[in-house]
C-alpha positions as CSV (number, residue, x, y, z in Angstrom):
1,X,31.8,5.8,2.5
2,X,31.8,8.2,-0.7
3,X,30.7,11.0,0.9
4,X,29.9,12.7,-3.1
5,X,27.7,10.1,-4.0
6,X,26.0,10.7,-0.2
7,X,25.4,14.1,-0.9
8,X,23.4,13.5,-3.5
9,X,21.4,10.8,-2.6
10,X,20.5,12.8,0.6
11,X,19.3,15.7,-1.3
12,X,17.2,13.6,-3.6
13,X,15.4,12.3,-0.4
14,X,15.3,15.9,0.9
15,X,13.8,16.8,-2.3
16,X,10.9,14.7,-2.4
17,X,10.1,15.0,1.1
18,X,9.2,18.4,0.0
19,X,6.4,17.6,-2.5
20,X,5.4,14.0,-0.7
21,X,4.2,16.3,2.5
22,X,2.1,19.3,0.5
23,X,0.6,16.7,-1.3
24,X,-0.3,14.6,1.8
25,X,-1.5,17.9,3.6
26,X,-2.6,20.0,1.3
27,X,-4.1,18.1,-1.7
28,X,-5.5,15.3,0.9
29,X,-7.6,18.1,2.2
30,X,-8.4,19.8,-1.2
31,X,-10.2,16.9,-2.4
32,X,-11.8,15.7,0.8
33,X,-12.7,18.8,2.3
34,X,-13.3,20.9,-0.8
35,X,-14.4,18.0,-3.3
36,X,-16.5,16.2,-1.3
37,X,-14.5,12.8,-1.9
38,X,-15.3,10.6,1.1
39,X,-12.2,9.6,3.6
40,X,-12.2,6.0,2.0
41,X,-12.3,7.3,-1.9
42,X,-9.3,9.5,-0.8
43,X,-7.4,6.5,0.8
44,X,-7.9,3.8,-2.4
45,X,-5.5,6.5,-3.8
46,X,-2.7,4.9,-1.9
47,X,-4.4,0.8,-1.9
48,X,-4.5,1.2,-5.8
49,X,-0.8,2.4,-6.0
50,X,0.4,-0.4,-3.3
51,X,-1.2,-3.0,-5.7
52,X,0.7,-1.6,-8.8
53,X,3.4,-1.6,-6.6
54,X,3.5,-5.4,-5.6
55,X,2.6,-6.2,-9.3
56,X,5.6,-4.2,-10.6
57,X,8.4,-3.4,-8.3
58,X,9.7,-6.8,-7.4
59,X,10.3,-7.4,-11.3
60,X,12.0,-4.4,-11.9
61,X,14.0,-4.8,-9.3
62,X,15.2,-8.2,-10.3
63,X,15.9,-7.2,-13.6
64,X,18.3,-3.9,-12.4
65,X,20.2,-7.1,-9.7
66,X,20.7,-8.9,-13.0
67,X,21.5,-6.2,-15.7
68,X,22.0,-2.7,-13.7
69,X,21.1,0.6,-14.7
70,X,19.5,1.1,-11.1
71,X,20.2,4.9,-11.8
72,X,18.4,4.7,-15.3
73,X,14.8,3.5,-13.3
74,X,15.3,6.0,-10.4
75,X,15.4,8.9,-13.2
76,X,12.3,7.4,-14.9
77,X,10.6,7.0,-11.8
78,X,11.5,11.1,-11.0
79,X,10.2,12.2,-14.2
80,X,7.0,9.9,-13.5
81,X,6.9,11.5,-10.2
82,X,7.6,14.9,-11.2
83,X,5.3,14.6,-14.2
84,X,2.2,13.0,-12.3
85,X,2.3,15.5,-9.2
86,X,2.1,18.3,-11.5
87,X,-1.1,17.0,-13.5
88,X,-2.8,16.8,-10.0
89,X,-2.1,20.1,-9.1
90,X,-2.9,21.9,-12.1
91,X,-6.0,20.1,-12.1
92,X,-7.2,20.9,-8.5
93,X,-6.3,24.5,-9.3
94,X,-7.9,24.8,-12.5
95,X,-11.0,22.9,-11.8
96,X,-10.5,19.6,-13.7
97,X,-12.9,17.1,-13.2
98,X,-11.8,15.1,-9.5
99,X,-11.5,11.8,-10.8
100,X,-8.7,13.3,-13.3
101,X,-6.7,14.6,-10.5
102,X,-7.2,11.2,-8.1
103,X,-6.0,9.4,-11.2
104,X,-3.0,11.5,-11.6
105,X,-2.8,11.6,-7.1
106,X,-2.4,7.9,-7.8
107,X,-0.1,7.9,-10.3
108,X,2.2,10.4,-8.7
109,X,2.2,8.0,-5.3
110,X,3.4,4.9,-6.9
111,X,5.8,6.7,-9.2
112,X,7.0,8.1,-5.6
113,X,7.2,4.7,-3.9
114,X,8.5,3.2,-7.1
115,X,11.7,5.1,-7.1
116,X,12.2,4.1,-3.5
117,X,12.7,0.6,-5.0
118,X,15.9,1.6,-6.7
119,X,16.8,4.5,-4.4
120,X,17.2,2.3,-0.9
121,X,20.1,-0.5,-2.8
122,X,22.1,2.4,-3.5
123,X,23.3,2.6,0.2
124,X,25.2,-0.4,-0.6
125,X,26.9,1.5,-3.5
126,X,27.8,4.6,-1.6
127,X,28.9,3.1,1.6
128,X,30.9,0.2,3.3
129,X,28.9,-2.7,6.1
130,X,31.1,-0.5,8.7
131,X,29.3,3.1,8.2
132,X,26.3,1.4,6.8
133,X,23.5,2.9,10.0
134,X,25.2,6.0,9.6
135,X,24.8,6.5,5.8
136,X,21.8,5.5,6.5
137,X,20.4,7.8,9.6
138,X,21.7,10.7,7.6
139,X,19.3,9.9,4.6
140,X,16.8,9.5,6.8
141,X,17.5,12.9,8.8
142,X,17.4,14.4,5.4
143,X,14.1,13.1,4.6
144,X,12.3,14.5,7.7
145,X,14.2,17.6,7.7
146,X,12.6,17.9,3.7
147,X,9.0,17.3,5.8
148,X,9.9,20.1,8.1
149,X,11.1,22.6,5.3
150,X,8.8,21.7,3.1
151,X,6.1,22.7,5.3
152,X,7.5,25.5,6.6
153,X,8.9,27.3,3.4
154,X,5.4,27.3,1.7
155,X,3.6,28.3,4.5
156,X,3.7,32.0,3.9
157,X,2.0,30.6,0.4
158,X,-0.9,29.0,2.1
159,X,-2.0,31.6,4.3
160,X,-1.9,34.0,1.2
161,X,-3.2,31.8,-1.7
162,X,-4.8,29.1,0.1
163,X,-4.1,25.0,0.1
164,X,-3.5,24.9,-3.4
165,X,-0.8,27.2,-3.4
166,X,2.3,25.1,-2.6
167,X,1.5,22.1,-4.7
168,X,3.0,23.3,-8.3
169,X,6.0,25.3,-6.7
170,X,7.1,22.0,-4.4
171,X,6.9,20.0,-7.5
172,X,8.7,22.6,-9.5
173,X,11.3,22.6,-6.4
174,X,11.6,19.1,-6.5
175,X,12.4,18.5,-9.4
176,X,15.4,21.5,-9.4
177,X,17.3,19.5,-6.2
178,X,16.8,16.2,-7.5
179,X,18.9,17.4,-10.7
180,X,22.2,16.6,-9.4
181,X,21.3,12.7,-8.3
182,X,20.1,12.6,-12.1
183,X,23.1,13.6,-13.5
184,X,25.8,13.4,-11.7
185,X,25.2,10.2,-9.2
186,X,27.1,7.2,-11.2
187,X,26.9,4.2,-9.6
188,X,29.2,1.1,-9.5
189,X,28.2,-1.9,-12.3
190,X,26.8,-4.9,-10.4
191,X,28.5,-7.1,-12.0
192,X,32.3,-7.5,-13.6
193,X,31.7,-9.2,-16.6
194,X,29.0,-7.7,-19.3
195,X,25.0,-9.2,-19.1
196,X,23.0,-10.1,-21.9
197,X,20.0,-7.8,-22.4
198,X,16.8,-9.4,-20.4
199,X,13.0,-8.7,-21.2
200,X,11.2,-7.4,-18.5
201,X,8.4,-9.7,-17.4
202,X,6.2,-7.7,-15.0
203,X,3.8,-9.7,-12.3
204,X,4.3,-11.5,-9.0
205,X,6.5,-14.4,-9.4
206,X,5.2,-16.3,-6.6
207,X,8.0,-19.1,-7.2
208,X,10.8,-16.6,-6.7
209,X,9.5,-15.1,-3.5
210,X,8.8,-18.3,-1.9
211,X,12.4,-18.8,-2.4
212,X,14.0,-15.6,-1.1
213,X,11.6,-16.0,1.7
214,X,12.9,-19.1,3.0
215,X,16.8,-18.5,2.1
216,X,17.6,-15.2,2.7
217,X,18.8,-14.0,5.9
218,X,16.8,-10.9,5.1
219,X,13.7,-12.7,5.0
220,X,13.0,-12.5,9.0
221,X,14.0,-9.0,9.1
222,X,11.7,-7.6,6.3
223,X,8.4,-9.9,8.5
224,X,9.5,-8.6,11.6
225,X,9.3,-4.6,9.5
226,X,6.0,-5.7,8.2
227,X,4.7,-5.9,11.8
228,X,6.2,-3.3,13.9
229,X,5.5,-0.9,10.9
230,X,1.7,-1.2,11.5
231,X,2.3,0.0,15.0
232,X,4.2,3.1,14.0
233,X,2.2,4.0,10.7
234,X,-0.5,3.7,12.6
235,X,0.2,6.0,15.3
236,X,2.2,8.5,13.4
237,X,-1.2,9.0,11.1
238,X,-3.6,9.0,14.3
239,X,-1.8,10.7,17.2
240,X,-3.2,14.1,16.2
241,X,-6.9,12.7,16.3
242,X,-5.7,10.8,19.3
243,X,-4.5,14.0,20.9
244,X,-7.8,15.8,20.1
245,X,-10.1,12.9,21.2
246,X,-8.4,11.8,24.1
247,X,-6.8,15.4,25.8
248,X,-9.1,17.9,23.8
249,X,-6.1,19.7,22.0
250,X,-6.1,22.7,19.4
251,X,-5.6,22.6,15.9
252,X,-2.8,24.5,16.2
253,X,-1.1,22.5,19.2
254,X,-1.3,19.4,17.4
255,X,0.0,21.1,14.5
256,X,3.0,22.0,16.8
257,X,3.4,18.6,18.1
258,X,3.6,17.4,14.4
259,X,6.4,19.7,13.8
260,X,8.4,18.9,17.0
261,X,7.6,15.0,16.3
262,X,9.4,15.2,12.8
263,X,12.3,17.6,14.2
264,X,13.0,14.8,16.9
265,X,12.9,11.9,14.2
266,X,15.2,13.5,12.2
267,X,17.7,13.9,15.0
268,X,16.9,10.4,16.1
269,X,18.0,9.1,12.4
270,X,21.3,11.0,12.6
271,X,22.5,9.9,16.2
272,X,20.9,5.8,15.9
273,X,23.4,5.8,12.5
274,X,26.6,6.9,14.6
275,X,25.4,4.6,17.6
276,X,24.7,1.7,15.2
277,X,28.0,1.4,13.7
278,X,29.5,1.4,17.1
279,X,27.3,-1.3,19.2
280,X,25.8,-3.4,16.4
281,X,22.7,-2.6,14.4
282,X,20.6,-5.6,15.0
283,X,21.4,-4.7,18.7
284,X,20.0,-0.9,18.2
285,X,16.7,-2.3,17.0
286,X,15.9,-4.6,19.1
287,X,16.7,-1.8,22.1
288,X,14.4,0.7,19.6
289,X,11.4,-2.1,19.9
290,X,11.9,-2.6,23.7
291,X,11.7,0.9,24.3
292,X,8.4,1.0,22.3
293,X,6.7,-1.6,24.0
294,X,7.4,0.8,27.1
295,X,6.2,3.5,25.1
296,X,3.2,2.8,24.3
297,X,1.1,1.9,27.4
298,X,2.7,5.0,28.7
299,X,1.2,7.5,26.2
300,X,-2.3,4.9,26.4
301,X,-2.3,6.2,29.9
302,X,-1.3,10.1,29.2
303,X,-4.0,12.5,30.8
304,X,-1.5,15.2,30.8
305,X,-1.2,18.0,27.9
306,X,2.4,18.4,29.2
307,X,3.3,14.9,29.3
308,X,2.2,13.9,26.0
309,X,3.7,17.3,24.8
310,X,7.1,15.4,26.1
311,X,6.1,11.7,24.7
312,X,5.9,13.0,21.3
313,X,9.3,14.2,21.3
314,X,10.4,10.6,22.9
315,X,8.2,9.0,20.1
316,X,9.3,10.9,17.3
317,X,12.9,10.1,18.4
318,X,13.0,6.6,18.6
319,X,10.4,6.7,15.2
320,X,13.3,8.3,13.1
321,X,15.9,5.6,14.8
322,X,13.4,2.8,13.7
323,X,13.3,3.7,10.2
324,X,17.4,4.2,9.9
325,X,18.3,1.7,11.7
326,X,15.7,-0.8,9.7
327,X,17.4,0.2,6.1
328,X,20.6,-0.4,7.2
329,X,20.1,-3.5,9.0
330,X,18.4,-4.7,5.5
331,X,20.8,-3.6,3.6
332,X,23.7,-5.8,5.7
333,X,22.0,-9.2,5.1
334,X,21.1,-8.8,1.5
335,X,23.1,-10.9,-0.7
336,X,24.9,-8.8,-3.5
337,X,22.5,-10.2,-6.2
338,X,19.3,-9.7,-4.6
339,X,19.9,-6.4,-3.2
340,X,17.6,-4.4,-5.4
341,X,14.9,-8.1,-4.9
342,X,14.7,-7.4,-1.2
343,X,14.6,-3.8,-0.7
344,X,11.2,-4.1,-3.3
345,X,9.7,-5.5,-0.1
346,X,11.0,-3.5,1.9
347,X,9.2,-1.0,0.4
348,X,6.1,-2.9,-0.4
349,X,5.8,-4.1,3.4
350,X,6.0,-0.5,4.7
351,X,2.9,0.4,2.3
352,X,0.7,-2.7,3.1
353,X,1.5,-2.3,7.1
354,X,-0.8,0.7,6.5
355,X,-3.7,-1.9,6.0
356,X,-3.4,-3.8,9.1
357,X,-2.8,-1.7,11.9
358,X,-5.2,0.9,10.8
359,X,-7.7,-2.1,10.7
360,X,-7.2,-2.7,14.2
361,X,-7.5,0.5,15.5
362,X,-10.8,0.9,13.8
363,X,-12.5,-2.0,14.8
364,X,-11.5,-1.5,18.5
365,X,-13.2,2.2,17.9
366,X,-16.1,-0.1,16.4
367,X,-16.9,-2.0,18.8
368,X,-16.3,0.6,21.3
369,X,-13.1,0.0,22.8
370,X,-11.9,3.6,22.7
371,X,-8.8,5.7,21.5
372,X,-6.6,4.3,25.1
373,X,-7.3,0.8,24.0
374,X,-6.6,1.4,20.4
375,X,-3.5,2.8,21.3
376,X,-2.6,0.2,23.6
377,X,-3.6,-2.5,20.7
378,X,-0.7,-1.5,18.5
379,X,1.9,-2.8,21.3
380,X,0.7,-6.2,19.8
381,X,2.4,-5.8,16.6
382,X,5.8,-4.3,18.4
383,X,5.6,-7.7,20.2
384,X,5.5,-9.8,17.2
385,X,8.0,-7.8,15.5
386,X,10.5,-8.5,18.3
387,X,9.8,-12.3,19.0
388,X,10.7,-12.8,15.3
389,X,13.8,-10.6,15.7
390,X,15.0,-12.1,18.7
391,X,14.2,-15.9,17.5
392,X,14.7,-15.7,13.8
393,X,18.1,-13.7,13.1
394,X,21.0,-14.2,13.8
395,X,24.0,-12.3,16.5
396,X,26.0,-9.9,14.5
397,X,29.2,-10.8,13.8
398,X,32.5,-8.9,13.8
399,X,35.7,-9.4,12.6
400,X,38.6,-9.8,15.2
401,X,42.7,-10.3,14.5
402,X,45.2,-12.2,16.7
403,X,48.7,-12.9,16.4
404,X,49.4,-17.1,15.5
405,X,52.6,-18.5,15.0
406,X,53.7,-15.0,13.9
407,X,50.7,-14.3,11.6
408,X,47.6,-12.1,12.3
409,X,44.7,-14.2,11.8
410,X,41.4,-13.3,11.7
411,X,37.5,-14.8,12.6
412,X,34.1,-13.4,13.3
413,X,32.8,-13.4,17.1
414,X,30.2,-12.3,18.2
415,X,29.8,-8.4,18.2
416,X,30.5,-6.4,21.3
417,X,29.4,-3.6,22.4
418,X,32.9,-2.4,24.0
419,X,35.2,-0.7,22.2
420,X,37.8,-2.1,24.9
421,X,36.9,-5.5,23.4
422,X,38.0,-5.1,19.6
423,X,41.5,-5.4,18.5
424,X,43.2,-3.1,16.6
425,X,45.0,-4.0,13.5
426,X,48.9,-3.0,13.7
């Protein structure tokens, strides 16, 4: 593991955490509350930029698999992030028309997701299968402890300037940490031998997809994401109404409970990545999505401040885990060529599981099924997610050494948990 190159890809992700969570706070309630944009309105910000997304990434991708310059595209998508974010602010400050700041909202959200799409492969570049969940967990602890600094640092700002304060300095701040991935990150070439330049042909090439869908041992992995996603998204965005519906809580306790639900998923990142490497990762996940499905009904039948107090720690734990633990078991069964391919989905899944889930839990509030059923709904999609897991991938497999006619020779078992079980080269 090059534990350079990790810095700085852990800072760039602490970085942007900063300005993704003022805007999603702050800017969210600027033009709903202030403006008088309707909820929906405010949300086609993010349905427009998943669109784009699905139209675009997947292409680009492909084209940084076959050619390179991953590094190239994640600057672009910086300075399109960097330069977007700060159109929107300076318009809600200065009283620009709304429809010029949701335009540049917009834009600023898919040029955030888009650099995701060339940020995630470089795990593979910066560190080996065997520290793989760890790399990984600590990039994720860095992007929740950006959340948690990003909201405490400016907070001072808010309740002196108001909401708009902290969106032009956590862009400005942004852009200063993310300096040292842009320059001094270098990545390895993808390939040995020199590529002819390739146009760029931008659209959904169903034909391709079809194929990685049905060859690649990612393929299972990345459906089983799409499902359990929609349970988590979907209760990370309502368990503050839930709280107040369900248990009557404060403004300010659920703001708490926000706080200590990020601070546990950052600490849950960091451990599942050390635990991962040492018990298997596809085993880690499927133990994450087990203890979910007990999760759930648990907090559904919560009538205690106190206990769901506690069950937003536990939640927030195993949430951060999830996320890790995903990238990194993505990352391991991506072939070298597609690496950039798959992780487009990746990312493109995690945005369109905000669709589905959601949908659920409002049409069980529809029809009158209330907040306890709701949450109790999103178990479904945790179920899903692990039938396809436990059906559809394969056992890890380890390599093991043994002495033959004199020689050490090595095959792949079946991974074990026990250290006792592996043997140690000599």
């Amino acid at each position: 593991m090059d534990k350079r190159k990790l810095f700085f890809w852990c800072l760039y992700t602490f970085a942007n955490s900063i300005v993704f969570v003022n805007f999603l706070v702050y800017f969210a309630k600027w033009m709903v509350v202030d403006s008088g944009v309707s909820d929906m309105a405010y949300n086609m910000i993010f349905v427009i930029a998943a669109v784009m997304l699905l139209f675009s990434a997947p292409a680009l991708a492909a084209h940084t698999d076959a050619c390179g310059n991953r590094k190239l595209f994640l600057n672009l998508a910086t300075v399109g992030t960097v330069g977007a974010y700060l159109v929107a602010g300076l318009c809600a400050i200065y009283g620009a028309p709304v429809l010029y700041a949701f335009l540049a909202r917009m834009a600023g959200h898919y040029f955030f997701q888009l650099s995701y799409i060339f940020y995630d492969p470089m795990l593979n570049d910066l560190s080996d299968e065997k520290h793989r969940a760890r790399a990984s967990g600590i990039g994720q602890f860095c992007s929740n402890a950006g959340m948690i600094f990003g909201l405490a640092v400016f907070l001072p700002l808010v309740a002196s300037g108001g909401r708009l304060a902290p969106l032009i300095p956590s862009v400005a701040l942004f852009a200063l940490l993310a300096l040292p991935m842009m320059i001094f990150y270098h990545e390895k070439p993808c390939r040995a031998e020199p590529v002819k330049k390739q146009k760029i042909k931008l659209g959904f090439d169903w034909k391709k997809f079809r194929k990685f869908i049905l060859t690649s041992a990612a393929a299972p992995i990345l459906i089983a994401f799409f499902f359990y996603t929609n349970a988590l998204n979907t209760i990370t965005n309502n368990y503050a109404i839930y709280a107040n519906k369900v248990l009557s809580m404060s403004d300010g306790l659920t703001s708490v409970i926000l706080m200590v639900n990020l601070a546990a998923a950052a600490l849950g990142a960091l451990v599942i990545g050390f635990i991962g490497d040492k018990i298997g990762i596809r085993r880690c996940l499927i133990g994450i999505l087990w203890t979910w499905l007990v999760l759930i009904p648990v907090i559904a039948a919560a009538d205690s401040t106190g206990v769901f107090f506690a069950l937003a720690a536990v939640l927030g734990l195993t949430i951060g885990a999830g996320w890790a633990i995903s990238r990194a078991y993505v990352s391991t069964n991506l072939e070298q060529g597609q690496i950039g391919y798959g992780f487009s989905f990746y990312t493109i899944f995690e945005r369109f599981s905000s669709t589905i889930g959601p949908l659920a839990w409002g049409g069980i509030l529809l029809f009158g099924g209330g907040y306890r059923t709701a949450m109790l709904s999103m178990a479904g999609f945790i179920v899903v997610g692990l039938i396809v897991l436990q059906f559809f991938t394969k056992p890890e497999t380890r390599q093991v050494y043994k002495m033959q006619g004199g020689r050490k020779v090595s095959s792949s078992v079946v991974y074990k948990p026990s250290p006792k079980a592996r043997l140690k080269r000599k």
